[in-house]
C-alpha positions in Angstrom: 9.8 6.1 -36.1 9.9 3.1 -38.8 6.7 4.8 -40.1 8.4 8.2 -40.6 11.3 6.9 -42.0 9.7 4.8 -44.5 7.7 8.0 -45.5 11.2 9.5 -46.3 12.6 6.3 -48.3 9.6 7.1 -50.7 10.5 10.8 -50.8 14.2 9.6 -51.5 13.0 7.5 -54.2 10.7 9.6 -56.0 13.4 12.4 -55.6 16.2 9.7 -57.6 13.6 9.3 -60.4 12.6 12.7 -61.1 16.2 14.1 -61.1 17.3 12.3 -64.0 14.0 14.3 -66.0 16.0 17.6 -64.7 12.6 18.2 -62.9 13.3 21.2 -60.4 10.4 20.9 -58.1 7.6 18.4 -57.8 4.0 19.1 -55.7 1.3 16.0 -55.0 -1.8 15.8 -53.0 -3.3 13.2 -51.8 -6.9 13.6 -50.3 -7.1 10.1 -48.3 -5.6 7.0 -47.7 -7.2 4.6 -45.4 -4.8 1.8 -44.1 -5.5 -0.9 -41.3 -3.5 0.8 -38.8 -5.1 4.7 -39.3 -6.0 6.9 -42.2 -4.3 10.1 -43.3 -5.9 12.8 -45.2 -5.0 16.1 -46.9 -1.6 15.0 -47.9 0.4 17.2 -49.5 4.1 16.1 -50.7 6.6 18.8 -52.3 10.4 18.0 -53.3 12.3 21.0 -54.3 15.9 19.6 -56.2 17.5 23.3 -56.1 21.1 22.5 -55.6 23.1 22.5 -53.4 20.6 21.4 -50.7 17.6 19.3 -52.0 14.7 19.2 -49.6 10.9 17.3 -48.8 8.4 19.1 -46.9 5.4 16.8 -46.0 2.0 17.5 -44.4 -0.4 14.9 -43.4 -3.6 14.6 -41.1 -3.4 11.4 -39.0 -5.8 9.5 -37.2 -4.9 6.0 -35.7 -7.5 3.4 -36.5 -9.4 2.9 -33.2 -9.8 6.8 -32.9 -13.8 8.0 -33.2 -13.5 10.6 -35.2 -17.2 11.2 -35.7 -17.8 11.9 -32.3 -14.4 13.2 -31.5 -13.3 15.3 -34.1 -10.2 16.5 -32.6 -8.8 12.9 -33.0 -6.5 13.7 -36.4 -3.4 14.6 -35.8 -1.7 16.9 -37.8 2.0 16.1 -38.9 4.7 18.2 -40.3 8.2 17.0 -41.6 10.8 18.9 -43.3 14.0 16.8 -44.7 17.1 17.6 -46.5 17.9 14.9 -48.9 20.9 13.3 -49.9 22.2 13.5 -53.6 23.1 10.3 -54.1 21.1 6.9 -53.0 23.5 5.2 -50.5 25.9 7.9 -49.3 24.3 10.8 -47.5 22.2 11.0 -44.4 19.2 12.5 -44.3 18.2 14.7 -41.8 14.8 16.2 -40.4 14.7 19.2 -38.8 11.7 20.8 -36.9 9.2 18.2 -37.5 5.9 18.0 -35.5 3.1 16.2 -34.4 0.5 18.0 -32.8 -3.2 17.5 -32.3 -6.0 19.2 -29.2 -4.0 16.8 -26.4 -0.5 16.2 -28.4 2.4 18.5 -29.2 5.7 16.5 -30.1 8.3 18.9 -31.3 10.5 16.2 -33.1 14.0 16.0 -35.3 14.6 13.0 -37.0 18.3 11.8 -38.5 18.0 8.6 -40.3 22.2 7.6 -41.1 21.0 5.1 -43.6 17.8 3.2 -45.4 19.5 0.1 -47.6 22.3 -1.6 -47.4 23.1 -3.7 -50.4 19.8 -3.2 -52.0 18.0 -4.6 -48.6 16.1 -2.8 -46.1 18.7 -1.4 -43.4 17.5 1.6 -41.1 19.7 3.1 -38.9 17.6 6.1 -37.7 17.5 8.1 -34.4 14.6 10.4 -33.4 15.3 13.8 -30.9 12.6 14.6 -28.8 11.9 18.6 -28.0 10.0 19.5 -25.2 6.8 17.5 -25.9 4.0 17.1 -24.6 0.8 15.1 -24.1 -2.6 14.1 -22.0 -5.8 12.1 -22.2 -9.3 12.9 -21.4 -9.3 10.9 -18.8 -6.3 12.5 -17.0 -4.8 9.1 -16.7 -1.5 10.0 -18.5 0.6 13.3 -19.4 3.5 14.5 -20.0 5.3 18.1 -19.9 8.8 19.0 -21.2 9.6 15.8 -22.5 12.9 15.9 -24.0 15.1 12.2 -25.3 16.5 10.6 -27.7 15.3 7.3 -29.4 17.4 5.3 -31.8 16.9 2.4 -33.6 18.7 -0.1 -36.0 16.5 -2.9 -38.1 18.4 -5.1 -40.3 17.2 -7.7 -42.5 18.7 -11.3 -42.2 18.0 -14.2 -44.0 15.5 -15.7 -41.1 14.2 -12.4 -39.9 15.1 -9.2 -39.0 17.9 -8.2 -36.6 16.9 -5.1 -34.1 18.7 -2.8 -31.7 17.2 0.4 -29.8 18.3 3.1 -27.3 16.2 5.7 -25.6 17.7 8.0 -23.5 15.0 10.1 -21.4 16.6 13.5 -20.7 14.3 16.1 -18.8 10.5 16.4 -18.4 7.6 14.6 -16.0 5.3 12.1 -17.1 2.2 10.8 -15.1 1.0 7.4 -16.3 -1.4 6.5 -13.3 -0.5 5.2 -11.2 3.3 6.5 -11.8 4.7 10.1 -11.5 8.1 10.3 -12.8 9.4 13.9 -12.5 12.3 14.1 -14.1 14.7 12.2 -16.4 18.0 10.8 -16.5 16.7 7.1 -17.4 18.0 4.9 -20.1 17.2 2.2 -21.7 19.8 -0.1 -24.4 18.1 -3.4 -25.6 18.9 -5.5 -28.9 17.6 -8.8 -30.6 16.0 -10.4 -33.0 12.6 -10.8 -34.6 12.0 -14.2 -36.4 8.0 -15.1 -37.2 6.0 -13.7 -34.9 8.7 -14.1 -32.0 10.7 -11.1 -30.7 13.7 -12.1 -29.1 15.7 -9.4 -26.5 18.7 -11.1 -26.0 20.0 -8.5 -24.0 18.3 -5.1 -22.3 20.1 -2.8 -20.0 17.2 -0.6 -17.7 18.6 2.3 -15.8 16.2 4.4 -13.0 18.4 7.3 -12.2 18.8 7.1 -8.4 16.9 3.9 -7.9 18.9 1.6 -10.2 19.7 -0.6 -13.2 18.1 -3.6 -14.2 19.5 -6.2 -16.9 17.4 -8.7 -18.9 16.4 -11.2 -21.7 13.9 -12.9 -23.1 11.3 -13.4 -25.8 7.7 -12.7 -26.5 4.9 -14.3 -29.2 3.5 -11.6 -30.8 0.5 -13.6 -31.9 -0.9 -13.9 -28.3 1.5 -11.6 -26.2 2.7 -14.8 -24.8 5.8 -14.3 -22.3 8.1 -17.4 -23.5 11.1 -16.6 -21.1 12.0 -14.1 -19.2 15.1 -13.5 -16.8 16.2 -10.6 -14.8 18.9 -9.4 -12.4 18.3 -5.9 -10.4 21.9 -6.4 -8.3 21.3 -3.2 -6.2 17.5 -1.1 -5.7 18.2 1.9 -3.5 14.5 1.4 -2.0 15.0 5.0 -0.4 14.4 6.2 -4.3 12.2 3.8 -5.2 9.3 3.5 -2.6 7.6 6.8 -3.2 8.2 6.0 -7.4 7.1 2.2 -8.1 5.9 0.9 -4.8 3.9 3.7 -3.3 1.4 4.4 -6.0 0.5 0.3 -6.1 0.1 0.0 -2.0 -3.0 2.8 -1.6 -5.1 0.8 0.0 -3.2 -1.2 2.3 -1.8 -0.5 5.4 2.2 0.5 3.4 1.2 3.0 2.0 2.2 5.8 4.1 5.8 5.0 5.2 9.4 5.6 4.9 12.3 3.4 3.5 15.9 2.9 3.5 18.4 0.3 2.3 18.9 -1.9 -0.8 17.6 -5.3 -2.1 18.8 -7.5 -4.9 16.6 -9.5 -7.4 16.7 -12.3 -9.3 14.4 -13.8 -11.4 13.1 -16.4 -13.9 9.9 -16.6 -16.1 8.8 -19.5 -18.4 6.0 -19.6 -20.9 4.6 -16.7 -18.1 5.0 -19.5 -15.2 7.1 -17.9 -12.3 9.7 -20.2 -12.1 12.4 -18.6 -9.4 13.3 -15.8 -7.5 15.6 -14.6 -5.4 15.1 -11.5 -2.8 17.6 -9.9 -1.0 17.4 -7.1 1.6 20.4 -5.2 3.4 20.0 -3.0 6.4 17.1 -1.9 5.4 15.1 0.5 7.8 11.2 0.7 7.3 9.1 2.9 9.3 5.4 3.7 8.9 4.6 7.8 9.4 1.4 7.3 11.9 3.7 5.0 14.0 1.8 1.7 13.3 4.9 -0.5 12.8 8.3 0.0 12.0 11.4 -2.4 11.6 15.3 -1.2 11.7 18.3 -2.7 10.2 16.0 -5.3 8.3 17.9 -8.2 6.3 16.2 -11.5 4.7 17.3 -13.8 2.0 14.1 -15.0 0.5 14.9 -17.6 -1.9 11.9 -19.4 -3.8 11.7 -22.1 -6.7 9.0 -23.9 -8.1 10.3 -27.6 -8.4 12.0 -27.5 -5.1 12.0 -25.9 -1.1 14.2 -22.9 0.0 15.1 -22.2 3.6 14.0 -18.1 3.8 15.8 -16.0 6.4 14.6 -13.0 7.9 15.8 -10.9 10.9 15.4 -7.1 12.1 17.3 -5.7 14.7 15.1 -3.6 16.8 10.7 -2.5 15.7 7.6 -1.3 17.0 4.1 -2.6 16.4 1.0 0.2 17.8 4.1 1.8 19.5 5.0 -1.4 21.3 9.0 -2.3 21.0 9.8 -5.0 19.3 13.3 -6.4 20.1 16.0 -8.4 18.5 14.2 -11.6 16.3 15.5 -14.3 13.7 12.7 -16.0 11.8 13.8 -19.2 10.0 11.0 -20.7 7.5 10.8 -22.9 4.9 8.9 -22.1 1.5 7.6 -25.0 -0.9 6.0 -23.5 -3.9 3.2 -21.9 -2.5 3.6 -23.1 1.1 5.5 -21.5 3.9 5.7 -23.5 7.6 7.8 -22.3 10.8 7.3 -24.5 13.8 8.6 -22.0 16.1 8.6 -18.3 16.1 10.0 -16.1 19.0 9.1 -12.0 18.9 9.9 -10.4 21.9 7.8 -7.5 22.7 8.4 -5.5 25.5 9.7 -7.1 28.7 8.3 -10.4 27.3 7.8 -12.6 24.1 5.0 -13.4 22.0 6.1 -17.5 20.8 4.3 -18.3 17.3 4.2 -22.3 16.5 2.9 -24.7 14.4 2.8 -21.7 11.6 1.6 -22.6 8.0 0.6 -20.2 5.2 -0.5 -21.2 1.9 -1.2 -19.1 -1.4 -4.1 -20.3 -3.5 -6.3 -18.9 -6.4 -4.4 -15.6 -5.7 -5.4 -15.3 -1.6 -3.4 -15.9 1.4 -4.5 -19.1 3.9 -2.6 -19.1 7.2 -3.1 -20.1 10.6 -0.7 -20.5 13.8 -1.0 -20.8 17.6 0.0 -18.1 20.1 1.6 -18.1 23.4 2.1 -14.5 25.0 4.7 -14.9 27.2 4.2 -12.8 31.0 4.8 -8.8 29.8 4.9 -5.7 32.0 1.6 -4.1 31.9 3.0 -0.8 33.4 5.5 -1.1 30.5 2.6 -1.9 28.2 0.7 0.8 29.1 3.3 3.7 29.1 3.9 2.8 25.4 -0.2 2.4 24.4 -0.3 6.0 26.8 -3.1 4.7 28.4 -3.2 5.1 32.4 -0.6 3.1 34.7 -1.0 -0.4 35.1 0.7 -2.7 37.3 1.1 -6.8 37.0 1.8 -8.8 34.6 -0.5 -10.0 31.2 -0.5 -13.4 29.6 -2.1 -15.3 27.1 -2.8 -18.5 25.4 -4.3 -18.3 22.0 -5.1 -21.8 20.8 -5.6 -21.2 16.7 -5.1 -18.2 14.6 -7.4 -18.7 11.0 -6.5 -16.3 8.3 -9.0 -16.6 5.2 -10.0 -14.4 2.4 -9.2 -11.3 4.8 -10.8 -12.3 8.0 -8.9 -13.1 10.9 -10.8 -15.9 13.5 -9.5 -17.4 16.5 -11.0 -21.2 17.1 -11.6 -21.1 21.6 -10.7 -18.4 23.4 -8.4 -15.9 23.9 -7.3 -15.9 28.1 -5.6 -13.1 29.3 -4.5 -12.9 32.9 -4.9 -9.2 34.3 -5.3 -7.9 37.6 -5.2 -11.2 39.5 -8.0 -12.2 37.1 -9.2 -13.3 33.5 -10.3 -11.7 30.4 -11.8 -14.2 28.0 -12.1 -13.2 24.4 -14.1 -15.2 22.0 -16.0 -15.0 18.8 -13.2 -13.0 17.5 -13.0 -12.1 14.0 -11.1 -9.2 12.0 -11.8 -8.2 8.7 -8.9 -6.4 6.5 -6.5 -6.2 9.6 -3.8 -4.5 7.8 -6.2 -2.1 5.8 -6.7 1.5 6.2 -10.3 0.8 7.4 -9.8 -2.2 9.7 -13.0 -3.9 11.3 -13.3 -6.6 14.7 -15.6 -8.0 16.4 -15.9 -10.2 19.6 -17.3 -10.8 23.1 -15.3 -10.3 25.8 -15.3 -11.8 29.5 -13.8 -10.7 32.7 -14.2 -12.3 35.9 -12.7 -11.7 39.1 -10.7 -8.5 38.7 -9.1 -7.4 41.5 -10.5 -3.9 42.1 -7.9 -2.7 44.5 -5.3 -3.1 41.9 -7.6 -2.1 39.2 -8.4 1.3 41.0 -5.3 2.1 42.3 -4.1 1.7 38.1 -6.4 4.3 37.3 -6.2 6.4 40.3 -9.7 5.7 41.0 -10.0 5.8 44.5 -9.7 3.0 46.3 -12.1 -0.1 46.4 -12.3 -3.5 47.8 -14.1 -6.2 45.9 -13.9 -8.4 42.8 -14.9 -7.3 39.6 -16.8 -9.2 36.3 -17.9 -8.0 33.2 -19.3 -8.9 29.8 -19.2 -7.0 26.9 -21.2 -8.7 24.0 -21.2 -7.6 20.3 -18.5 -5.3 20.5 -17.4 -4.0 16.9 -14.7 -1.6 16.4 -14.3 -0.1 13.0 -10.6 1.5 12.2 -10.3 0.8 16.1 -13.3 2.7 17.5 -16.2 1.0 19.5 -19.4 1.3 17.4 -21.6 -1.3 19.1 -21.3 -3.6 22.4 -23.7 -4.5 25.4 -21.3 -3.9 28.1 -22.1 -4.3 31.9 -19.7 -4.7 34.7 -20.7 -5.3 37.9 -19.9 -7.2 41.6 -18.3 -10.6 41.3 -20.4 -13.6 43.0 -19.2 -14.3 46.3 -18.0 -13.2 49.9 -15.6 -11.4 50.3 -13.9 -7.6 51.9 -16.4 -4.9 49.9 -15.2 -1.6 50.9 -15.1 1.4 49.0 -13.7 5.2 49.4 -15.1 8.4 49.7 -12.8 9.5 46.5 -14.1 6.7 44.7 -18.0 7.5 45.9 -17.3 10.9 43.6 -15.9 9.6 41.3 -18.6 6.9 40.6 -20.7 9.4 40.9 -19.1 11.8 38.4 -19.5 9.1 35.6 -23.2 8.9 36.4 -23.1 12.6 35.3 -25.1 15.5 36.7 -28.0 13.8 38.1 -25.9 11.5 39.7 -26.0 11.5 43.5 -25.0 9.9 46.9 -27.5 8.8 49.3 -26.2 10.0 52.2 -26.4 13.5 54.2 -23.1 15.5 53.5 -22.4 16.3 57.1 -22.3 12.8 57.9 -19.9 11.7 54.3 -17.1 13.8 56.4 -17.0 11.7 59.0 -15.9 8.3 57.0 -13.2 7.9 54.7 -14.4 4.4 53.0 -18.0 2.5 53.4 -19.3 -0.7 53.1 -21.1 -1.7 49.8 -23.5 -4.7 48.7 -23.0 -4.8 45.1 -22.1 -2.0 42.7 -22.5 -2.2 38.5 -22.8 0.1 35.9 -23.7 -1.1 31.9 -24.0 1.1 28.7 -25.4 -0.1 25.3 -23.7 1.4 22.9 -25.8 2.3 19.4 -25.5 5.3 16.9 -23.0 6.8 19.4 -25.2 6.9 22.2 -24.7 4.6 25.2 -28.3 3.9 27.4 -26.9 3.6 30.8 -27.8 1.5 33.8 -27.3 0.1 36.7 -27.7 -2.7 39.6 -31.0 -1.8 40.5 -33.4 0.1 38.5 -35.8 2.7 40.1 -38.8 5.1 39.6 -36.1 7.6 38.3 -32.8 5.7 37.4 -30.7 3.4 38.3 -28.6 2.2 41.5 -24.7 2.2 40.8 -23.7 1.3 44.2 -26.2 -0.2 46.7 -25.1 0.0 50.4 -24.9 -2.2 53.4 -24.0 -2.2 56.9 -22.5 0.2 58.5 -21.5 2.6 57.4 -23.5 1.9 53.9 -23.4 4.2 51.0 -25.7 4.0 47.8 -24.9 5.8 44.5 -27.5 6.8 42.2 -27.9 7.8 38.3 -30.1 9.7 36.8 -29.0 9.8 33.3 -30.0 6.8 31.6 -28.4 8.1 28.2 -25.2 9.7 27.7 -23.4 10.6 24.3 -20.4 7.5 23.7 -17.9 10.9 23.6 -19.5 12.4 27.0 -18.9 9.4 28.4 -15.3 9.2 27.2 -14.8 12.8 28.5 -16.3 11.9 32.1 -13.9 8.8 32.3 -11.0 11.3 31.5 -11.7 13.8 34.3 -12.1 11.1 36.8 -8.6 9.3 35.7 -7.6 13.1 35.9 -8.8 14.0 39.3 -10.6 16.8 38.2 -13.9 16.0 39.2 -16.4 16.8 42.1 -19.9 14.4 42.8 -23.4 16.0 43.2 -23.3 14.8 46.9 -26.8 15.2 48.8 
């Protein structure tokens, strides 16, 4: 806008020179003028002095300097600018109506009213530019605009040690798409003034308004020479987050695991920069409610100061009223924490989850060359696993699970635990080591680990899954397991008979069923006229494994044989054995199988 107006103090001027010659009308052309910022061409400059209304109509190609035009000839812009001028040098306005700047990807419908050029023989603008349904767009697709109507005005006054500045823009109607942002409509505002001295540009005071989200005041100053943020300081009092999650935080979260959620509530901001050095903050959030839409987490009536300063600690609070995490509740929790600089300790953390508590301790988190550092140890406190597995909607389970997890390692993504992971389930233990996640809170999370279970009470195991019943103790390993976005890809798993004596029983229902997963070919080696007669049999040992590669699990057993594999081998009286036949299976058949069985829709190949 300086540029235009500047074009129309020279058309004042040669206007004021030619009038005193009586000079009615006055034509000049101009082929090309190359400047460092862009080149114009075909210029062509007419001033008509007809009284009462004097006028300048200008037409210009444009091209800025880092456009190709040799390969990319539609770079020139074409501009067209048609002023009325005033009659004498320091008393009329001048005003441009339907002026235009339009080129293959640009169409800016413009007027331009510039109150005054000179004040006191000094350079003193006070201009405003009108904005008329414009448009633009880039090959790329990276930014556009439709409709864009506004109002920009600016005032640039020349002091004695620089030059004193104050702007407006007032964004009326139309969208604008500046990836990552959509904005689609207007109603934003923006009043900033200041000072420019050298190669410093001073804001000494900014006023930011996003209608619906909310308004932002500021100051600070820039070096020109090197872009070089000297101080900045901010205040956002209220953010309706409602309004501005899907606007500024949305588009900047698409690969992380916030970036399909909902939001309500405020927060307050305050801020201070030095010589672009961070040097405070101040977070505030208020009843706010955050929910993610595939029901990974959510948190309810969420509040937390978060205070942070980089020559001394803060005390951070945080609490939420009521959450979930993978659909398991989350109930009432106050985290207190300390932040130095880049450091944030807790020695105790309490989240109760379920009918029980998950304790955190000993937590430390530290922020260097731009990655996250943290690790903590875990105590999961006795929880319901009927409760536990009515929320996860996997079958009924009974007891109670606990764990002690020794030390959590978060590094450059990957989650590790140093020892093992214990759980106690079903009178027994499963032993989780070599546990590492990669990207937990990604869209594409990855873990691997070997897992150990020994001594599983199978009557409360079966009677969880409404297996049919069976006496015995159960161990399994599975080795290399690797889940990718929470799906088994790979493992060696085999379960089988714990070591030891003990009661080993097992029921006719549970004979079909075994023999259900073992598929068609799978059969009981016993004659059906005499399976009637019993309703549970005596067993040796019983295991089943599956090795799970390219979706396809190779299956055996116990024992192997001439044509399969031994699921349950029998002894004493009455015995039963259980045979497979299928010694590959497809990991979704498989899943299928285990389904029906849980179901009780299933009936064993008995011969």
């Amino acid at each position: 806008m300086i540029a235009l107006s500047r074009i129309v103090s020279v058309c004042c001027l040669i206007c004021y020179s030619i009038a005193a010659h009586a000079v009615s009308e006055v034509s000049i052309s101009v082929e090309r003028l190359e400047h460092a910022m862009g080149t114009a061409k075909d210029i062509a400059l007419k001033v008509q002095l007809t009284q009462p209304k004097p006028s300048v109509t200008l037409h210009a190609a444009l091209k800025p300097a880092e456009a190709d035009v040799q390969h990319k000839p539609n770079a020139w812009t074409q501009l067209d600018l048609s002023c009325n001028l005033p009659q004498r040098r320091s008393v009329d306005a001048v005003r441009c109506d339907n002026g235009r700047l339009k080129s293959a990807r640009l169409d800016l419908p413009f007027n331009l009213d510039i109150n005054h050029l000179f004040q006191r023989n000094q350079l003193d603008v006070d201009a405003a530019l009108y904005l008329k349904g414009g448009s633009f767009s880039d090959e790329a697709g990276l930014h556009a605009a439709e409709k864009l109507s506004g109002v920009m005005a600016i005032a640039l006054k020349r002091e004695a040690q620089g030059w004193r500045w104050r702007t407006s823009l007032d964004w009326q109607t139309g969208e604008v798409f500046w990836q990552p942002f959509y904005i689609e409509s207007g109603g934003h505002a923006l009043q900033a003034a200041g000072t420019l001295r050298d190669d410093v540009l001073e804001v000494n005071q900014a006023h930011f308004k996003i209608n619906r989200v909310g308004e932002l005041d500021a100051d600070g100053a820039v070096r020109l020479s090197d872009f070089k943020l000297l101080d900045f300081n901010a205040k956002l009092p209220k953010l309706d987050l409602g309004a501005a999650y899907p606007l500024l935080f949305k588009p900047l979260l698409g690969n992380t695991a916030f970036n399909n959620a909902t939001i309500d509530g405020t927060a307050a901001l305050q801020l201070k920069v030095k010589n672009t050095e961070l040097q405070s903050f101040n977070l505030q959030l208020n009843d706010v409610d955050v929910v993610d839409i595939n029901n990974k987490f959510a948190f309810y009536q969420l509040n937390a100061n978060i205070p942070w300063s980089y020559e001394a600690s803060n005390p951070v609070r945080l609490s939420y009223a009521r959450g979930s995490l993978l659909n398991l509740p989350l109930g009432q929790t106050e985290i207190n924490a300390e932040v130095n600089r880049y450091a944030i300790t807790a020695p105790n953390i309490r989240l109760p989850v379920l009918d029980g508590a998950l304790s955190l301790s000993n937590l430390s988190a530290t922020r260097l060359h731009n990655e996250w550092f943290w690790h903590l140890s875990a105590k999961l406190e006795p929880i319901s696993m009927e409760g536990f597995s009515t929320q996860l909607k996997l079958p009924r389970m009974l007891g109670k699970a606990s764990a002690q997890i020794p030390l959590v390692t978060y590094s450059g993504g990957i989650l590790t635990t140093d020892g093992s992971v214990v759980l106690n389930v079903f009178n027994g233990t499963a032993t989780v080591t070599q546990l590492t996640m990669r990207t937990p809170l990604g869209i594409a999370p990855k873990l691997n680990a070997d897992i150990a279970l020994r001594n599983l009470e199978l009557g409360e195991l079966t009677r969880t899954f409404s297996f049919g019943a069976i006496e015995g103790k159960l161990d399994g390993d599975i080795k290399g397991l690797e889940l990718q976005n929470w799906k088994p890809v790979t493992f060696d798993a085999r379960i089988q008979s714990s070591p030891g004596k003990y009661p080993k029983k097992i029921s006719q229902r549970a004979v079909e069923n075994i023999s259900a997963l073992g598929g068609g070919g799978a059969a009981a080696a016993v004659q059906r006229s005499f399976l009637r007669f019993f309703e549970q049999f005596n067993y040796g040992k019983m295991g089943l494994s599956c090795r799970l590669r390219n979706d396809i699990c190779e299956m055996g057993g116990v024992e192997s044989t001439a044509h399969g594999y031994i699921i349950v081998k029998g002894s004493g009286i009455p015995a039963i054995t259980v045979m497979g036949y299928n010694q590959t299976v497809g990991w979704s058949e498989l899943l299928a199988r285990i389904e029906r069985v849980i179901d009780g829709n299933t009936k064993a190949v008995v011969r």
